[in-house]
Every structure is written in C-alpha cells, then in structure tokens.
N, C-alpha and C positions, 0 to 999 in steps of 0.2 A: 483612437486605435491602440490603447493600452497591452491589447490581444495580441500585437503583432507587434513589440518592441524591434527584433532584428527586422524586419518592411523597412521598419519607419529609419532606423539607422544606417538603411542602403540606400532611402530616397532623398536622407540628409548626403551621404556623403557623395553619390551621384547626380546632384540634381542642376551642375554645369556641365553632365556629361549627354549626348546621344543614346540611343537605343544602341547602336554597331559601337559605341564606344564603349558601351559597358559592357557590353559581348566580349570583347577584346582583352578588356583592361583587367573585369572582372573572371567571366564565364570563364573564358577561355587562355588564361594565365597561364605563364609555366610556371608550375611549381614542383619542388620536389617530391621526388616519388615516396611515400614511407609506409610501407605496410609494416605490419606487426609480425607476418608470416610471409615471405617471399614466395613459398612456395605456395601458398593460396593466392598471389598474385601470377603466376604461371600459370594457375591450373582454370581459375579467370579469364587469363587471353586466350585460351585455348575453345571457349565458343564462340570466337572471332576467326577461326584460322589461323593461332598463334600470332596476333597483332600485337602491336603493346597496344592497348588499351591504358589509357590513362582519366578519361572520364566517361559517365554513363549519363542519361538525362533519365531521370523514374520519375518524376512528377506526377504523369499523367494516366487514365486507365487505361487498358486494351477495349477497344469494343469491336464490335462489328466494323464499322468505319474509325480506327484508332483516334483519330484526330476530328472527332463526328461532336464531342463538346467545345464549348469555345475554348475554355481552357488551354486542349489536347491541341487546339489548331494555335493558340498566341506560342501556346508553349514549341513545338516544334519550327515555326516560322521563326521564333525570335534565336533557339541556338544555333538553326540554322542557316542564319542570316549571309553570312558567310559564303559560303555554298549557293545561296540563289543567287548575289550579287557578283560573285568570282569564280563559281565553277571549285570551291574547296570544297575536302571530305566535308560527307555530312556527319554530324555528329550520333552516337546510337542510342536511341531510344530503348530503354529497358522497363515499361511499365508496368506498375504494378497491379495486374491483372486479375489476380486472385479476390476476387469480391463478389455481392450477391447480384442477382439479377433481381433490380427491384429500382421502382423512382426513374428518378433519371441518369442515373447510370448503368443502366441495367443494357447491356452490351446489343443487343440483340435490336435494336432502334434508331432510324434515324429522325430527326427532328426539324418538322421543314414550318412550323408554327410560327415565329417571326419573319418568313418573307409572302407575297407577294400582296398582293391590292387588298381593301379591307372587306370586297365581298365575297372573296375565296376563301373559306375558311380551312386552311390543312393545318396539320396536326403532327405528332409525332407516329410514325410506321413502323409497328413493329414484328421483328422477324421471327422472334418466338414469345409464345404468350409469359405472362406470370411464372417466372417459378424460382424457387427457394436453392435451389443447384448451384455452382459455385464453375467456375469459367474452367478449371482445372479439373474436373468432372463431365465439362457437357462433351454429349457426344456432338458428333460434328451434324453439320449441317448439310439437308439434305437436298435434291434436286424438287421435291414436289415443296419442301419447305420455303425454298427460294421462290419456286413460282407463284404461290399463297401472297408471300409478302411483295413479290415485284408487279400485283395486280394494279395497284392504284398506280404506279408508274405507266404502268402501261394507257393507264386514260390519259395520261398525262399528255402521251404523245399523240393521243389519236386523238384528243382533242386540244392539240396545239394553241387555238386562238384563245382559249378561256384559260389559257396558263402562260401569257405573254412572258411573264415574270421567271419564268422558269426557260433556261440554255438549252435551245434543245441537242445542240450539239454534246455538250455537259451530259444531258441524261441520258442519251446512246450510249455514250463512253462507261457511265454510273452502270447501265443495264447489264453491258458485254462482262463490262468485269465482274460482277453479281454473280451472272450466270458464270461464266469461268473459273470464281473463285472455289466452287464448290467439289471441284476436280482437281483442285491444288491446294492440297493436304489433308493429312492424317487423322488432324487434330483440328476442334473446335480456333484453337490457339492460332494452330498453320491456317488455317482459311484464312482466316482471320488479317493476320498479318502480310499474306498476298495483295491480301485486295487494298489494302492503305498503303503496303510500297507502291503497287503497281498503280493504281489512283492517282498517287502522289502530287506525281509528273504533271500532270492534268488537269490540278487545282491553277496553274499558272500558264498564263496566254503567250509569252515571249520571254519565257528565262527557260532555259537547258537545265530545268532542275534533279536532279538522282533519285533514286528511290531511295524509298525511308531503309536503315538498319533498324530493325526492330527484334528484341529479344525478350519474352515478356521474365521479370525479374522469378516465376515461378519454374519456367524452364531451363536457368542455366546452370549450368555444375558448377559448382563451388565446393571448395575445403571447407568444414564445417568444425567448430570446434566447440564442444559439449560441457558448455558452462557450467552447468549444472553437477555434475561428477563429482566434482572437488566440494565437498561440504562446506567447506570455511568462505569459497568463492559463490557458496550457493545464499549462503545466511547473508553475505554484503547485497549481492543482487536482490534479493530477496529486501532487505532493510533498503537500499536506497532506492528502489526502481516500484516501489510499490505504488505509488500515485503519478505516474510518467507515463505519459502518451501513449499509448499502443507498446507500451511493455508486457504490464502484467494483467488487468485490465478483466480481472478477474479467472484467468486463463492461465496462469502461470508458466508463463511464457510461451509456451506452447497450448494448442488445442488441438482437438481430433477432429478428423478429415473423415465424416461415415462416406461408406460408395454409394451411398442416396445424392449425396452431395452435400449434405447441413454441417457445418463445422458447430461442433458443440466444447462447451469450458469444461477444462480436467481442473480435478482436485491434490490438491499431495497428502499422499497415505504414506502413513512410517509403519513397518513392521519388523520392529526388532532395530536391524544394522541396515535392513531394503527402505528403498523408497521407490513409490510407485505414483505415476501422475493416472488418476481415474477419471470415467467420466462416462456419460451416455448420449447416445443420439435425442435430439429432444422430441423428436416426429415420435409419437407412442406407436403409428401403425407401421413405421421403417419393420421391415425384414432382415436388416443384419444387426443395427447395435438398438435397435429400438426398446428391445429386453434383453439384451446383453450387457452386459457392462464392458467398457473397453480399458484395459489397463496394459501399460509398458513401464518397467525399469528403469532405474531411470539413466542406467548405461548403455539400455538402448535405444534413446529417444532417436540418435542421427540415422538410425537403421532403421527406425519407424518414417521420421522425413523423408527416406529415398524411398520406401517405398509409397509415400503418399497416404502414410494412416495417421502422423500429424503433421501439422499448418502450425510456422513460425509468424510469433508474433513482429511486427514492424522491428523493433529492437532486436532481437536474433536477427532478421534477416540486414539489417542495415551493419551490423554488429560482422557478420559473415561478409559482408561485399565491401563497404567502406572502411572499418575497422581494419582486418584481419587481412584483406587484398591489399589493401591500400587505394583503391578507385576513388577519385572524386565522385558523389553523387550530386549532382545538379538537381535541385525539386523546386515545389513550389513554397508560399508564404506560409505554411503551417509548417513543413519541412526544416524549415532553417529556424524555428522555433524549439522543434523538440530533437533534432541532429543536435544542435548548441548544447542540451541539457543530457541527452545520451555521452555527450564526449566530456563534459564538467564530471557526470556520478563517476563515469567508467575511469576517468584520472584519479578521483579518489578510492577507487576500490580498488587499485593497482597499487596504487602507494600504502594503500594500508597491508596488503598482501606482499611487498615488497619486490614489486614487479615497478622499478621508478623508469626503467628504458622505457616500456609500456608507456607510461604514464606519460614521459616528456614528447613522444613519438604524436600521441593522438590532440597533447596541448598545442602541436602545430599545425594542427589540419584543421583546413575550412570550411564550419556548416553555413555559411549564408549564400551557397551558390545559387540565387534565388533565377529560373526560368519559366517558371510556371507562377503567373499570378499578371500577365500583359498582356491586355487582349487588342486584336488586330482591326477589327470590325463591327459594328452598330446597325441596330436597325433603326429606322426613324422616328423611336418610341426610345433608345437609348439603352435597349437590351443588348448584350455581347451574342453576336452569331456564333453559330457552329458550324465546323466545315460543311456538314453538307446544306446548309444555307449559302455560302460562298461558293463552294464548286457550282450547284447548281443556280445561284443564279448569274454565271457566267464566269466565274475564276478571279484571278489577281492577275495582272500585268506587273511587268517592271519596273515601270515610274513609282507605280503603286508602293511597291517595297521599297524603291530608293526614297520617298517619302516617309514611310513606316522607319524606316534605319535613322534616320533622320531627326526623329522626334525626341523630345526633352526624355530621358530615363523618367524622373521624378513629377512630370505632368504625365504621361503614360501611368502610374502607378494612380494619382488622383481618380482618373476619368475610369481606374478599373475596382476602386473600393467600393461603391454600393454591391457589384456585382461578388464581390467577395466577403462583404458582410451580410450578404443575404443566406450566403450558407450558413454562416452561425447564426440566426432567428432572427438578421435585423430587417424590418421590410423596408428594400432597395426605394431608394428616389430615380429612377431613369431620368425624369425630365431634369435633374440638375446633371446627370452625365451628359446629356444634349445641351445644355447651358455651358460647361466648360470644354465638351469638344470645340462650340463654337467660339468661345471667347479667347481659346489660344490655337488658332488656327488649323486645328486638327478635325474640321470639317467635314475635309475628304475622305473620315474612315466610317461616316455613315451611309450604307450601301443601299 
C-alpha cells in the first residue's frame, strides 16, 4: 500500500482504537479554528443559516441516491456515527458532485447487482441513459423520466414472491420518495439531495436518525481568491503544482464549463502585459463553443466561475474552502494523500512570497481527516454494498451499528483495501475479504 502512505499511518496509529473512537478522537476533534481570510470563513457559514460550521465531510459524489455507492454509504454512516447512536447533530455532507455521468458513478443509477439469490439476475437501473453532461448542467429530472426508470420496480412489487430478497416495505418507501422527489426542486442537484435526506431516515429500522445536511461543494458560495492575478504567485503555482493531483492536470487550473455540459482544458496565452486562459468545447457538433473558441482574462476568471463558464480544479476549490475559510475537510484515502501535498507546496510558495503568517497558519491544519474509505457491509461474495442494496434489502438496525462502532479502526481498514485497490487497476480478491471478516469476528457485516 505504498499509494496510500497517510491510510497506512492512520491504521498504524489507530489500530487499538474503535470505529466511534476514532470518530471522536480523530474526525471529530476540537481544533482551532485558522482560516487565512475570516471573512471567507463567514461567508461559508452563511449556506448553513450562519452556523459556525467548522467541518465539512466531501469525500463522497452526489448521485441520484447520494449515498447509493458503498463508499457514499460507509462514508456517511461512519461520521455520523454519532448522531445514529445519541441523537447528535449530524455532520454535513458537501460532495463533490461536479463529475461525468459515465461507469459507475454516473449519478443517475442505482445498483441492485450484488443482492439477491443467484437465479435473479438484476443489474444496475438506470435513470438517464449515457451521457457526457456534467451534474451542474443537467436539467432536472422529469415525472415521465421517473416513471421509465421506476418500471422494473414496479415488477418488483407485483411480483413480490420472486424477489423474496428485496423489503417490500423499503421499496414502497424507495417508490413514494422517487416519485415525490421530482416535485422538490429546481435543480437536478435539489432533487437530488431530497430524496437521500429524506430516504435517509429509512435506511435504519430502530434508531430516530435526522436527515442528511447535504450541500453539494458546487453549490455553495464562497470568497474566492484569484490566484492567478499576481504574476509572481502564478509562476510558483505554476512551478510547484504542475504534477499534483487534480491541480493543473493539464487544465491550468481551471477549465471551461460549455452549456452542452463537456468541461474542456484551457490553455495560457500571453499577449503583450494580458493573459488569457483558452480553449474549446471538444464535441465538434456543440453549438456554442464547438467553433468557437472560449477565452477569459485572466482577472476575470472568479467572474467566469460565478457565472458557470469555468470549473475549478480540485486545488482551487479545496484551496477556497479549506484553505482560505478555514473548514476542516473530511475526505476519503486519496484525499488525505493530496490535501498533505496541497498544504506542503502552498507553505512553500507563501514563504517564498513572504506571506510566512500564511505559511505557519496552513502548517497546523489537518489533511488526514480520513471518512471515506470504511465500508459497512458485504455481500456473501465479499464485495462492499451500496446503499441501495442495504435499504432495500431491509435497512440497518441498532445493534447493527452498535456493533459497526465497535469494530477495530485498523481491521475495518484491512477488510476494505481490495475494494479500494480495485479502483487503481488492481483486480480485488473478495474471497480473502470474506476470509478476514470471518477470522476477526466481523461476520455480521455480511448481509
């Protein structure tokens, strides 16, 4: 697991601790508050209802069912651990939604392929077909579109006995909210985020659990500050962020947002004393930037972000909310990989700039708040479930969690690495994840 130095350094130092322990000790710490700009830490709480806000959880994406990957469901269950056990706030979900619809993240799907008997064969449902649009783009979802995709549900019910494995109670509830979701909001985003608070509750058979806070990180207002501007600040960013994770990434830190939906890489053009980031839609039959070129100044990039004609790279946007508010971000095991290395260059290119407050400010803040990378549940092949495998095939009880809270941190992390080196190209062993649930007593979380 050389990929993952900080994992392995949280599973070393947590690993005579709990699940609800490390919530506590680690997640959920007090620490001081240090933004860089106070008043982008205002202007932050302020899509709370002027709360303080002092941590976010982004780890995971918005979809259709938010918490409809395994991920999306260990990651939510585990910082809300709290909260289902004790009735505490829950903590709020900000994820990072802005992505394609494509694979299996592709928002618009739920994935019900690892439950039931091995002669039923279902699949993953999904709610809109293929397409290259970006979730801050789709239009919202419509009443004949719902009904399209809540068809095979609906066999589901009317042929009860050949789907033993499937709650039917769970899929009424699944249905009502479906269809009601599509009347509560504006936005692809607001449906969206209805129906996985209002779901939420539902997932769990005897705990009084809250709806989810969800804000996807593309929707909230933030003070923005326009790195790029300052020449001398642009050539350090420029020299040290060039091979860093979801900085520059060929995109120069920014990309263009066409109203097709295709985010495409800008280029930087010098002319004279101007600098301009260019670039084009890459679809050749688009109708707006397909033969156009798209270029902005580069002192108007924040003015191009609000209005949605460019998309911040991960670093801007982590750079804007963690940085500059001061917000803990909470993420998952890649997260606390390249947060660690955003806050190393950015101390050095502050002290070189002789910005050292800066610098001492961001060397105290923590990227290894790792919540996303613990999965809750198994199927009897050793693959991690996805909410809607769990809601529907009957929810989580109480016990269930007080057992989950309960578990080693550092065996929790073991029994979830095939599942997280399969995303980087390694092919997962399930059957030894079924070998070590059962050999440390964590049996019970195969459903």
């Amino acid at each position: 697991m050389s990929k993952f130095p900080e994992l392995m350094t949280l599973k070393e130092e947590f690993k005579n601790k709990t699940l609800l322990e490390y919530v506590h000790e680690h997640i959920l710490k007090e620490r001081e508050l240090l933004p860089l700009d106070r008043e982008a830490y205002n202007v932050f709480c302020k899509n709370f209802e002027r709360k303080n806000v002092r941590s976010i959880s982004t780890g995971s994406h918005l979809a259709f069912l938010q918490w409809e990957e395994s991920y999306g469901l260990g990651e939510n269950i585990l910082v809300n651990l709290g909260s289902l056990l004790h009735g505490n706030e829950n903590i709020i979900s900000t994820p990072c939604s802005r992505i394609t619809f494509k694979n299996a993240t592709r928002p618009g799907s739920v994935d019900l392929s690892g439950i039931g008997d091995k002669n039923s064969k279902l699949s993953r449902y999904t709610l809109r077909g293929r397409s290259k649009i970006t979730i801050n783009k789709a239009q919202k979802i419509t009443e004949q579109e719902m009904e399209i995709f809540l068809h095979s549900f609906y066999k589901f019910q009317k042929n009860a006995p050949m789907f033993k494995f499937i709650n039917q109670n769970k899929l009424s509830l699944f249905i009502k909210y479906a269809q009601q979701m599509v009347k509560n909001g504006e936005t692809f985003n607001e449906q969206c985020i209805w129906f996985s608070s209002n779901l939420w509750p539902h997932l769990f058979n005897d705990i009084k659990a809250s709806s989810l806070i969800i804000k996807p990180l593309e929707d909230l207002e933030v003070k923005r500050e326009n790195l790029l501007a300052d020449k001398r600040l642009r050539e350090l960013l420029e020299k040290y962020f060039k091979d860093s994770y979801g900085a520059l990434s060929s995109t120069y830190f920014y990309y263009g947002s066409c109203k097709c939906g295709i985010e495409f890489p800008l280029e930087k053009r010098e002319y004279g004393e101007l600098v301009y980031l260019e670039g084009n839609c890459l679809d050749k039959k688009c109708q707006h930037f397909g033969t156009k070129k798209y270029s902005v100044e580069i002192n108007d990039i924040i003015k191009e972000v609000e209005k949605k004609n460019l998309n911040e790279t991960l670093f801007i946007t982590f750079y804007n909310i963690w940085a500059l508010a001061g917000i803990e971000v909470l993420g998952g095991f890649n997260q606390a990989e390249y947060l660690k290395e955003f806050r190393y260059k950015l101390c050095l290119i502050f002290e070189q700039i002789g910005e050292i407050e800066k610098s001492e400010i961001l060397r105290k803040r923590a990227t290894n708040l790792l919540d996303l990378g613990v999965f809750v549940a198994f199927n009897e092949e050793g693959m991690p479930k996805s909410g809607s495998q769990v809601f529907l095939g009957g929810g989580l009880d109480k016990k269930y969690i007080e057992r989950f809270s309960k578990l080693n941190f550092s065996k929790t992390i073991d029994v979830s690495l095939q599942a997280i080196n399969s995303l980087f190209g390694e092919k997962p062993n399930h059957a030894l994840t079924v070998k070590m649930l059962k050999e440390n007593n964590m049996e019970f979380m195969i459903k």
